[in-house]
N, C-alpha and C positions, 0 to 999 in steps of 0.2 A: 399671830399664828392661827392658820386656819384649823377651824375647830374639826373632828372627827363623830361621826356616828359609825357604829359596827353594823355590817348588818346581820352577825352571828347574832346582836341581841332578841332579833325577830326568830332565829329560828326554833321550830317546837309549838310558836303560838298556833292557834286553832286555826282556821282557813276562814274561820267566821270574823277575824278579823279583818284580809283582804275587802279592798272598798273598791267596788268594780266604779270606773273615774272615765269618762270621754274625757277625749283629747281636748282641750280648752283653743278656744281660736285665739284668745288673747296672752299675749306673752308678758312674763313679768319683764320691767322696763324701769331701767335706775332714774331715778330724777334727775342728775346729772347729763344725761345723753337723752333726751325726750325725741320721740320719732317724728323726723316729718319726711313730707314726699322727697323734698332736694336732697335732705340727708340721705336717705334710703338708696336713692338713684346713684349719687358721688360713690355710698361704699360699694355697688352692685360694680362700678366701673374699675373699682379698685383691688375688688376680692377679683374682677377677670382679668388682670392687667397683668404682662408677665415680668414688667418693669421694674419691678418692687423686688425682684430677683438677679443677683448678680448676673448668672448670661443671658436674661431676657427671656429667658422660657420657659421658668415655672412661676404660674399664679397659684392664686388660693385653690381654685378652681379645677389646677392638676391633680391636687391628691384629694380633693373633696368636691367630686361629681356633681353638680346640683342639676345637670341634663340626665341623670341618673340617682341611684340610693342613696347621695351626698358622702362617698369616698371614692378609691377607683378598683376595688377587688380584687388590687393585689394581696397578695402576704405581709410585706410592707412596701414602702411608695419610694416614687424612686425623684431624688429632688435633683440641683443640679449637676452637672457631667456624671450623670448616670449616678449618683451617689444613693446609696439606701439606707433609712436608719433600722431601730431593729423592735420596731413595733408598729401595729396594721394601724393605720389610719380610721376615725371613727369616723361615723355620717357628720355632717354638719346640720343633716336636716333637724327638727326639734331640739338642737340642742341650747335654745335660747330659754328652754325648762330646767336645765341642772344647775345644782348651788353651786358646782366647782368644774372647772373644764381640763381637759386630755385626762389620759389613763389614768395617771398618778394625782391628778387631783388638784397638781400644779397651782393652775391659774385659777380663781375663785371669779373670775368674769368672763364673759366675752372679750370686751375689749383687751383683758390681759394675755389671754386666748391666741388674740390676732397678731401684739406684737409678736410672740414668739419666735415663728418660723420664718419670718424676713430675718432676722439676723440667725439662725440657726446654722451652721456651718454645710450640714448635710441635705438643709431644706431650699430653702431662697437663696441662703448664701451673701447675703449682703456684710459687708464688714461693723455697721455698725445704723443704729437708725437715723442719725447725721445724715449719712448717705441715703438714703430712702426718704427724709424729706426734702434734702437739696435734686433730689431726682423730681421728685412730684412738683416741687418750687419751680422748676426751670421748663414746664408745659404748664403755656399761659391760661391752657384750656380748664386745668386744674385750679389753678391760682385763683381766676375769678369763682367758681363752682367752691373752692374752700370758703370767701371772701363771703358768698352770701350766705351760706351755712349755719359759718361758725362766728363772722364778723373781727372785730378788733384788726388790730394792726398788723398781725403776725398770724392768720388764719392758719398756714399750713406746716402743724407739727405732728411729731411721730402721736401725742394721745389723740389728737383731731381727727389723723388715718384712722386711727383705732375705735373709736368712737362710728365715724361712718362705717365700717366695716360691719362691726358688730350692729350696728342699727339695720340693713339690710341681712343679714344674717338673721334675725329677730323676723324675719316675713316667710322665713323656711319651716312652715307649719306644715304639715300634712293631715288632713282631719279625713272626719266622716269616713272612718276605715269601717270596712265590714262589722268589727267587733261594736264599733262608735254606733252606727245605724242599729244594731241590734239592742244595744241600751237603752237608743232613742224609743225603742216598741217597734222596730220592724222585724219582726220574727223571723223573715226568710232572709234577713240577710248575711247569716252565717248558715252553714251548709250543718244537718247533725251531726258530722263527724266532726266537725270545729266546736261545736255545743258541748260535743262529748271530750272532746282534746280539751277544752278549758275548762272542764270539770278533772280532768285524771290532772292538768295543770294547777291545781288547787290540792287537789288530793296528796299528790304527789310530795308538796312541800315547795315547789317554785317560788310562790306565792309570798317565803320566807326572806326575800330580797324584790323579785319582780313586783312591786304595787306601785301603788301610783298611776298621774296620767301619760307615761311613758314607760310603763314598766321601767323605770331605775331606781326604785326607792320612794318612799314619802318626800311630801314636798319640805322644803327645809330652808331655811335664812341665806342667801349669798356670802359662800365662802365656807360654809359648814358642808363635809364631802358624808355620802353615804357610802362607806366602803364594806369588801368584803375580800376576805382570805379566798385565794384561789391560787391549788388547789386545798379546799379545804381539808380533804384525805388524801395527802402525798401518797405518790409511790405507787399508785394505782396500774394500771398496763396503758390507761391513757396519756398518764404523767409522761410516763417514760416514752412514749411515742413518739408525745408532741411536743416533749421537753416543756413543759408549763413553768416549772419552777426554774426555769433556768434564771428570769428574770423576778429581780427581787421585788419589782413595783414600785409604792410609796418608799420606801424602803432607800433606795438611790437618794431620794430627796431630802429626806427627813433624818437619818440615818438613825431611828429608832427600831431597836431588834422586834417590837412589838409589832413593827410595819412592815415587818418581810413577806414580800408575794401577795398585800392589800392590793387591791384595786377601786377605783370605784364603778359602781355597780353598773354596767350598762344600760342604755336602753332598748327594748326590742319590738317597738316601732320599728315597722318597713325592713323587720332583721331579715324576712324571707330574700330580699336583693342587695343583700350585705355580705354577702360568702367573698372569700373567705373571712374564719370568724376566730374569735377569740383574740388576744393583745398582739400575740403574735402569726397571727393568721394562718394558722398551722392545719386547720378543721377546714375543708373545703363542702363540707354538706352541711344542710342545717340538720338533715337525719341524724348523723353523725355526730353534732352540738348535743343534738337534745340527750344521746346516750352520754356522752361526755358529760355533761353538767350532770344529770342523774349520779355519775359514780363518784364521781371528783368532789361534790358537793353535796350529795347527801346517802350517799355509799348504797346507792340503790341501782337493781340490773332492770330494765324496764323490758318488756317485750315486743317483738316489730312492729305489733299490734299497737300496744301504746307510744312508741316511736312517732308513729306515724297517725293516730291521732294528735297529739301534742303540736307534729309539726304543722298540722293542718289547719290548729287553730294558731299558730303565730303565724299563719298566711292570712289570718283574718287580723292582723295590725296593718297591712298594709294601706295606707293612707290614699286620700288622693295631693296631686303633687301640683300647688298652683305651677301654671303655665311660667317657663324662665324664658325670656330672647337675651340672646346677646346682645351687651351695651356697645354702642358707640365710643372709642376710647378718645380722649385728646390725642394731637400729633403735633401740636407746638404750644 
């Protein structure tokens, strides 16, 4: 059972505990799946591949942009024959940093991450992952590319997808954001109004969940979720808007009352080209986020003035974005 951190237990502490963190270029990396270049390349071809999808047209790639914020800005994503499920799709970019993956906390890996949405009903749609490797099995172009990989007799299975997958997904870093530069000692490279926003950011109490090298939390053991009640003061005029609580979160999963409306804590790396925002993509500004989380979670009215600082310096996570091409797919 994967383990739980709150991150109500952080809130109150002093802001002098936030530990201003650069984004790390290296990614934690399980012994079990160690990176190499073939691997990386195999999963790049397979997170673009719409094959992996019952009617051939949705890849990983359709709800998670990586030509973009790594999702695709909708409210939520829309998988195959137009199907929608009923939560917004997260970036895929840095997310080879959290101890547990999607909203709920789910999957405690990447590669657990990956299987999901091939057999998802509403996503890929495949009937089962049988079928998703006898697909991959029957393009010879795949078979030899599994063969050097992964080796042995039987290279191409539904953890071996997943495993590539996730090993290219592990290269979706976005570093040296404005705020990273300005750690580094380059003073100009946040603007004073972003100096000043991540000062009222600290002030404010953000800081009570946002730390970390991705703003989602302390760094934590794989499989151990940092989560957080949201909204943390129901009933707000935002609540009721945006319908927040309609969705129970953890809760679905786990069917513990104590997990009603948890989430785990996102990240807000590159959040400035993530709109819309929140689980169920309901906040189309980040103006708008930043009042929203103020009231919702820490019962506080900010002013346009501090709005708009705040938002000024989450424009300074914006990362830079290594360069993606489109792979070359096999055709038999």
């Amino acid at each position: 059972m994967k383990k739980i951190v709150l991150g109500a237990i952080l809130l109150g502490l002093s802001q002098t505990v936030f530990a201003t963190e650069i984004l790390p270029t290296q990614v934690p990396v399980p012994k079990d799946n160690p990176l190499t270049e073939e691997k990386i390349e195999l999963g790049k071809q397979l997170y673009f591949d719409p094959r992996l999808s019952s009617s051939g047209t949705i890849s990983c790639n359709s709800c998670h942009n990586v030509m973009a914020g790594g999702e695709d800005n909708r409210n939520v994503s829309v998988g195959i024959e137009g199907k929608t499920g009923g939560r917004s799709a997260p970036t895929v970019w840095n997310s080879a940093f959290y101890s547990v993956q999607f909203w709920d906390g789910r999957a405690p890996t990447l590669e657990e991450q990956a299987k999901g949405p091939i057999t998802n009903p509403v996503e890929m749609g495949l009937p089962s992952h049988k079928v998703a490797v006898e697909r991959i099995k029957s393009l010879k172009g795949y078979e030899v590319q599994f063969k050097k990989v992964f080796g042995g007799s039987n290279p191409v299975t539904i953890d071996n997808i997943a495993k590539a997958i996730a090993s290219y997904e592990r290269t979706l870093v976005t570093p040296d954001a404005p705020f990273d530069l300005y750690l580094k000692g380059d003073k100009k490279a946040m603007t004073e109004e972003q100096i000043k926003g991540f000062e009222l950011f600290k002030t404010v109490g953000c800081t009570s969940c946002h730390t970390g090298p991705i703003f989602a939390g302390p760094t934590l053991p794989v499989g151990t979720g940092f989560y957080m009640k949201f909204p943390t003061f129901p009933g707000t005029e935002f609540d009721k808007k945006y319908e927040f609580s309609k969705d129970l979160g953890r809760y679905d999963q786990t069917k513990n009352e104590a997990e009603k409306n948890m989430w785990r804590v996102p990240t807000l790396r590159n959040v400035a080209l993530t709109a819309p925002y929140f689980h169920n993509g309901a906040v189309k500004t980040l103006d708008e986020a930043v009042k929203v989380m103020a009231k919702t979670q820490l019962n506080k009215d900010l002013s346009k003035d501090e709005v708009k600082k705040i938002a000024a310096f989450l424009h300074s996570l914006t990362g830079k974005f290594p360069e993606q091409k489109m792979p070359h797919l096999p055709m038999n």
